[in-house]
C-alpha positions as CSV (number, residue, x, y, z in Angstrom):
1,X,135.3,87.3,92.9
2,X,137.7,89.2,95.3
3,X,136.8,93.0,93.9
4,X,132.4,91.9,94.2
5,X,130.6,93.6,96.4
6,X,127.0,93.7,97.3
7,X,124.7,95.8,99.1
8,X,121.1,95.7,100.3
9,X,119.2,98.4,97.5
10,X,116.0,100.0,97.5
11,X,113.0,99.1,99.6
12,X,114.8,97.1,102.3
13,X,117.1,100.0,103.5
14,X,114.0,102.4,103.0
15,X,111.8,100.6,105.8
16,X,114.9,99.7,108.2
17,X,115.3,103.6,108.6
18,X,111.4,103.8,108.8
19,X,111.4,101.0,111.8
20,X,109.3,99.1,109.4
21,X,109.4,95.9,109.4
22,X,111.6,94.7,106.1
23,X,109.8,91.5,104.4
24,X,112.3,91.3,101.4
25,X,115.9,91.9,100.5
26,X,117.1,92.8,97.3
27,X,120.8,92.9,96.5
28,X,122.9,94.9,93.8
29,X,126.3,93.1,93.2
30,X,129.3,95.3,91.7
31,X,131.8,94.4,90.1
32,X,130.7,90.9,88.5
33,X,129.7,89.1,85.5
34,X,127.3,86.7,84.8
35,X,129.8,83.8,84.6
36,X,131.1,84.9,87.9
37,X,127.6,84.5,89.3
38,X,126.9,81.3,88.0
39,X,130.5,80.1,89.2
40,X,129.9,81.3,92.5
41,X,126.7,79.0,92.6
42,X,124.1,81.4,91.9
43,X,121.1,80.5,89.4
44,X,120.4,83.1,86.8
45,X,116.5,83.8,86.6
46,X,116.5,87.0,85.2
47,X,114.8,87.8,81.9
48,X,115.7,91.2,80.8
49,X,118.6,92.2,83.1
50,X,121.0,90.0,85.3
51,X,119.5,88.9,88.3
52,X,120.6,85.4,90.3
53,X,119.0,83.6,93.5
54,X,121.4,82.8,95.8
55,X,122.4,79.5,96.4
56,X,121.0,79.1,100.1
57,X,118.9,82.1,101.0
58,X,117.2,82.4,97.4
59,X,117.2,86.2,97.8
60,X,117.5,88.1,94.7
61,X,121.0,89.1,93.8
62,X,121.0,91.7,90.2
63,X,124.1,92.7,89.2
64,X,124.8,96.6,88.8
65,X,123.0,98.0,85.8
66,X,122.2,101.3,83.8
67,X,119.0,101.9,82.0
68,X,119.1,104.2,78.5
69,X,115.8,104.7,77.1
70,X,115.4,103.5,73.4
71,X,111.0,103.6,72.8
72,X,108.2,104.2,74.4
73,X,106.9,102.7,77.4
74,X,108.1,99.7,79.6
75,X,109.9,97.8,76.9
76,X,111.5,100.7,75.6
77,X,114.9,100.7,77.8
78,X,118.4,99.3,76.7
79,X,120.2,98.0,79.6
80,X,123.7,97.6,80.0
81,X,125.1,95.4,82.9
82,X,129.2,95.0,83.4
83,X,131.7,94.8,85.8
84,X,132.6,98.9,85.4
85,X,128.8,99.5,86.3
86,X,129.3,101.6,89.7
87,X,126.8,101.1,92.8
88,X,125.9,104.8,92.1
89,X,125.2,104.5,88.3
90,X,123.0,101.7,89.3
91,X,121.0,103.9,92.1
92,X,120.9,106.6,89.9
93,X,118.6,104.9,87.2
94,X,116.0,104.2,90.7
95,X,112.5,106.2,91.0
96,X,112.5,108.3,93.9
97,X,115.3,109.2,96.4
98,X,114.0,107.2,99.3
99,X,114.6,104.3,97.0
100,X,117.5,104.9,96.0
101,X,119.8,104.1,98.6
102,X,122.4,101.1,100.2
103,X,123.6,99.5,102.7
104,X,127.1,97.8,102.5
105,X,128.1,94.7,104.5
106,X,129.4,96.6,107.4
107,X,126.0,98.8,107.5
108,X,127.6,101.8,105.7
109,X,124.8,103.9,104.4
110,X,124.8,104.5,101.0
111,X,123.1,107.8,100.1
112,X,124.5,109.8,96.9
113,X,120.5,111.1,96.6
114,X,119.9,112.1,100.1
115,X,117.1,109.5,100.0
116,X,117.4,109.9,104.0
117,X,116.9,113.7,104.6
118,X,113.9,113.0,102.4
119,X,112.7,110.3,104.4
120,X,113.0,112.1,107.2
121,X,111.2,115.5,105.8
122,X,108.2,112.8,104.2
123,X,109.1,114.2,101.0
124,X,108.7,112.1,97.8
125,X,111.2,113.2,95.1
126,X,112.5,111.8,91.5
127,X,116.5,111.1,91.7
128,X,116.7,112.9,88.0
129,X,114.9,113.8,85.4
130,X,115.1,110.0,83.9
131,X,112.1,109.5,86.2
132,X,110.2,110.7,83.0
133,X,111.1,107.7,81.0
134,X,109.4,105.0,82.6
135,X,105.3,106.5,82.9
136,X,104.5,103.7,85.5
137,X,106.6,105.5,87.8
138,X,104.0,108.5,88.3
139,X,101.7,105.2,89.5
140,X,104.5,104.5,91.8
141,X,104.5,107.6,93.3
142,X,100.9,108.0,93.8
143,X,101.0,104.6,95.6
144,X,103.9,105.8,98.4
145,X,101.7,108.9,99.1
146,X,98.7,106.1,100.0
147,X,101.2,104.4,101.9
148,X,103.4,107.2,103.8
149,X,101.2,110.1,103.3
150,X,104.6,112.0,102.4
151,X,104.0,115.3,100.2
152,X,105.5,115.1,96.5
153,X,107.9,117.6,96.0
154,X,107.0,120.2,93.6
155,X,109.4,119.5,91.0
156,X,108.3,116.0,91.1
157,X,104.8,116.6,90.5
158,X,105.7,118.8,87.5
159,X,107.7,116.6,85.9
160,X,105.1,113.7,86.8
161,X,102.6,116.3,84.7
162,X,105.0,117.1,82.0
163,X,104.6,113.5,81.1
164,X,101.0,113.4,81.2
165,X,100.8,116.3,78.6
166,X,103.3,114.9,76.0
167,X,101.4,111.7,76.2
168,X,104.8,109.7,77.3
169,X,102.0,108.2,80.2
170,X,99.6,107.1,77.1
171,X,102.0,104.2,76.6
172,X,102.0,102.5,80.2
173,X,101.2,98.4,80.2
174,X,97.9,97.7,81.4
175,X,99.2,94.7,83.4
176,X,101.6,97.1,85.0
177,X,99.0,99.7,85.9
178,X,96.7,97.4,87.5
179,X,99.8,95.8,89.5
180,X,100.8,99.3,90.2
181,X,96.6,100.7,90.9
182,X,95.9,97.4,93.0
183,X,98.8,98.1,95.5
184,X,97.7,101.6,95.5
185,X,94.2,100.5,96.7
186,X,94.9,98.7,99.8
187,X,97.3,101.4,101.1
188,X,95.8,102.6,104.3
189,X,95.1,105.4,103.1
190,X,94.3,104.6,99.3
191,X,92.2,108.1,98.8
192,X,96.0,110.1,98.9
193,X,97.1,107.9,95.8
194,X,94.2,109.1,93.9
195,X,94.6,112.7,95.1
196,X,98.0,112.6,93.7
197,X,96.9,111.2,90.2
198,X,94.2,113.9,90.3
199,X,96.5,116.9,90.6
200,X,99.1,115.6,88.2
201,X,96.1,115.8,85.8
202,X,96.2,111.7,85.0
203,X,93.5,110.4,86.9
204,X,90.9,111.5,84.2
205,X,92.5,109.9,81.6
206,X,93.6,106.7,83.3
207,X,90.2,106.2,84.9
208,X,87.2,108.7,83.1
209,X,84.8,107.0,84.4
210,X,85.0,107.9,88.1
211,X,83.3,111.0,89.1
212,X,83.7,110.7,92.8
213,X,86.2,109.0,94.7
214,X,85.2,107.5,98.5
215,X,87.1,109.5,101.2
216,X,87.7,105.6,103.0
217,X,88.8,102.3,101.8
218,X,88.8,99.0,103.6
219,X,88.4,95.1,103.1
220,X,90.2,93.5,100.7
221,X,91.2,93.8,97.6
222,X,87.9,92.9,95.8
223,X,85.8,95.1,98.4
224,X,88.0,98.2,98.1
225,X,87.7,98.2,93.9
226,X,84.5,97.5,94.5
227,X,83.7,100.6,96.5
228,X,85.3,102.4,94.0
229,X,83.1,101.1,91.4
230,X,79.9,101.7,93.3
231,X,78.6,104.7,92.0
232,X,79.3,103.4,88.2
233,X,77.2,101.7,85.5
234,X,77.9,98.6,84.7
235,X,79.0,99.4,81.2
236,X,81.3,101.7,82.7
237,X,83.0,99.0,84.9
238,X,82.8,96.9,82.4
239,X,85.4,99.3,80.5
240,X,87.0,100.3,83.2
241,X,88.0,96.1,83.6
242,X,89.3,95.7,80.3
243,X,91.0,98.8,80.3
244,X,92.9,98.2,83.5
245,X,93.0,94.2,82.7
246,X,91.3,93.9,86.2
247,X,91.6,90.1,87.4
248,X,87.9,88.5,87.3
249,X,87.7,88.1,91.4
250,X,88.1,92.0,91.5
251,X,85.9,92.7,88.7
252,X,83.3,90.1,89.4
253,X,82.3,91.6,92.8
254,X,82.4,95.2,91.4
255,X,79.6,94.5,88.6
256,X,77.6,92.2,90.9
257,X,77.3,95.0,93.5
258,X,76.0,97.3,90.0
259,X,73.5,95.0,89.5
260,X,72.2,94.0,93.1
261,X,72.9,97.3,94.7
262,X,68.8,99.3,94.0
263,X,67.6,95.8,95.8
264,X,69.0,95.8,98.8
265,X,65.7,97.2,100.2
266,X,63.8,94.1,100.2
267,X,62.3,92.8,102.6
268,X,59.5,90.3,101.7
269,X,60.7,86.8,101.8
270,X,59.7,86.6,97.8
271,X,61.4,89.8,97.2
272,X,64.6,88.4,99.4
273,X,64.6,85.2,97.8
274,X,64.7,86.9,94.4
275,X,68.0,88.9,95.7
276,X,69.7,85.6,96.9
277,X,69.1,84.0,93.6
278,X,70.3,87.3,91.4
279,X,73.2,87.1,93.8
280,X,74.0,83.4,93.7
281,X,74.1,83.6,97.1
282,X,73.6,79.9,97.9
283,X,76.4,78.8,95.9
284,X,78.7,81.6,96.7
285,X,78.0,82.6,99.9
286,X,81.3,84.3,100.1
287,X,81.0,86.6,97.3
288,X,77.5,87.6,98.5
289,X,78.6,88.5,101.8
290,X,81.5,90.4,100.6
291,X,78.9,92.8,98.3
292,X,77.2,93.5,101.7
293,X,80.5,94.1,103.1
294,X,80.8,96.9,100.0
295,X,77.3,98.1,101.1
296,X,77.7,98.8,104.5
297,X,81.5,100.9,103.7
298,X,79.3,103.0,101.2
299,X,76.1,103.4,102.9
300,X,77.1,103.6,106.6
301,X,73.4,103.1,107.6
302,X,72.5,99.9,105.8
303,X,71.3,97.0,108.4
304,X,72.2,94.0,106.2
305,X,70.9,91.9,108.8
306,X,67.4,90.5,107.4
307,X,69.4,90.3,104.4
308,X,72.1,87.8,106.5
309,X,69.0,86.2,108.1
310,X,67.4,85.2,104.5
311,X,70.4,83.8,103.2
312,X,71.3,81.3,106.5
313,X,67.2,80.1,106.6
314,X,67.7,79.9,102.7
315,X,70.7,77.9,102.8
316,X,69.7,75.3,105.4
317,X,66.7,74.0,103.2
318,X,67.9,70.9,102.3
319,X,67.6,71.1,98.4
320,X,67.6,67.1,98.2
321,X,65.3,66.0,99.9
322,X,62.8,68.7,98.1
323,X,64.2,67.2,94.8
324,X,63.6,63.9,96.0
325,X,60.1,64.7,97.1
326,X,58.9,66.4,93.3
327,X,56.8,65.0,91.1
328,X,58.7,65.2,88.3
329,X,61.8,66.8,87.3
330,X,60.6,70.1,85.6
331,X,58.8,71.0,89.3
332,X,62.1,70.8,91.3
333,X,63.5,74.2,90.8
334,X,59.5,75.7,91.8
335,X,59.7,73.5,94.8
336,X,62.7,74.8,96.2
337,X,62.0,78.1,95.8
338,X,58.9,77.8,97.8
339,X,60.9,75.1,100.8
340,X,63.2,78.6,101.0
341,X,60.8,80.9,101.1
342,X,59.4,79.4,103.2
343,X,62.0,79.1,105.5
344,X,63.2,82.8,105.0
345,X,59.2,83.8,106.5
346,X,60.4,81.6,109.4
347,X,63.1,83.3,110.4
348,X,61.4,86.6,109.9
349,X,58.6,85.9,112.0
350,X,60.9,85.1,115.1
């Protein structure tokens, strides 16, 4: 394997000349074959293209590739991997500029795109007009404007509408989006990635049912879609899930904030106990407190604190010993209602 090379690609080189912190390493090799991988002691893991873990660090190694487009949507790329493949074909075939560059073994920057000048002038911009082919990309973009709050250059966000009005971004994966979407949404500044899919004209059809977007995010994961969700019925999120193939964590929060969200007023220890049971709280205490979390981001006023109270004096009634203290049976879900209650006057009184 004398004439192999390989160089750090994409993301790695990217945040090294960001002074971010670089948490993965992907490598392109040029100038090999499968067989020579293999030989070398490399494991092949790769599905639709060549790529190999390395036999001591397990960092991705893919050999040099070209994409041609063949169909619609994900699936719809032939790819042709061989020694003849050059480093630049293969950064070529990349998104945007600022990913498409490469650092060679001795640190020689690799920049045929002038991925750097871009970096440096926060601009986002496609490396040709193949950007078009693959509609998750426009997600893509939308996402590094959350993250580096980088403008999109002009001719970028037309082609990134071009592809909205021929109906090539009809055919993204749902999986894809929601990989793409849910990276989008913790970005510190998540609201940029949905200003960019507003003015590129996709955010209506990708996600109708939003009328308003919040001007914050924060929390996790489930919080942030969750905050996004807040405003919708739950029929709406409902189809927004399945749309989106939302996981159930993300989409179990959002609907339980729908339907506890016009009772967060209470305040009498029946009317409290009612909201702990709706919510599950005592079973899933975690889940509970994260829709108060969701509360408090979208209404910046509300005092969740009798709320917090309720649930604690709630929780540390000892539903055993009520149990073992009924009657019968059929009376012990009456009797621990009233033992909480009970305990959640308590700890209003004081």
């Amino acid at each position: 394997m004398a004439a192999v090379k390989a160089y750090v690609v994409g993301g790695a080189v990217r945040d090294e000349l960001l002074g971010l912190a670089v948490q993965d390493k992907d490598f392109v090799v040029v100038g090999a074959t499968p067989e020579d991988m293999v030989a070398a002691g490399f494991t092949p893991v790769g599905k639709d293209f060549p790529v190999f873990l390395h036999p001591e660090t397990h960092e991705e190694y893919a050999l040099a590739r070209t994409e041609r487009k063949s169909g619609r949507g994900y699936k719809g790329f032939t790819v042709y991997s061989a020694p003849d493949v050059t480093l630049e074909d293969d950064l070529a075939r990349r998104d945007l500029t600022i990913n498409a560059m490469a650092k060679a073994e001795d640190g020689t920057l690799i920049d045929p795109f002038h991925g750097k000048r871009d970096l440096q002038d926060g601009v986002l911009r496609h490396v040709s007009d193949a950007f078009h082919e693959d509609p998750v990309r426009i997600l893509r973009v939308a996402r590094f404007a959350a993250r580096f709050g980088f403008r999109i250059a002009e001719e970028t966000m037309a082609l990134m509408k071009s592809m909205v009005d021929t109906g090539e971004a009809d055919h993204l994966v749902a999986e894809r989006v929601w990989q793409e979407f849910g990276r989008g949404l913790l970005e510190e500044h998540a609201e940029r990635m949905f200003d960019a899919l507003e003015r590129c004209d996709f955010r209506p059809k990708l996600l109708p049912e939003l009328r308003e977007i919040p001007k914050t995010f924060s929390g996790t994961l489930p919080v942030r879609f969750a905050v996004l969700c807040w405003p919708l019925q739950e029929s709406e999120i409902e189809g927004l899930c399945d749309r989106l193939r939302v996981p159930n964590e993300e989409r179990d929060l959002a609907v339980l904030c729908c339907r506890l969200r016009s009772s967060l007023d209470a305040s009498s220890p029946g009317g409290l106990l009612n909201l702990l049971k709706r919510g599950d709280a005592i079973r899933r205490p975690e889940r509970f407190r994260a829709m108060l979390q969701v509360a408090r981001i979208v209404q910046p006023g509300f005092d969740a604190t009798t709320i917090e109270r309720a649930l604690a004096a709630a929780a540390a009634v000892d539903a055993g010993a009520v149990a073992h203290r009924a009657p019968e049976p059929a009376a012990i879900p009456a009797l621990i209602d009233r033992a909480r209650e009970q305990a959640i006057a308590a700890s209003l009184a004081r």
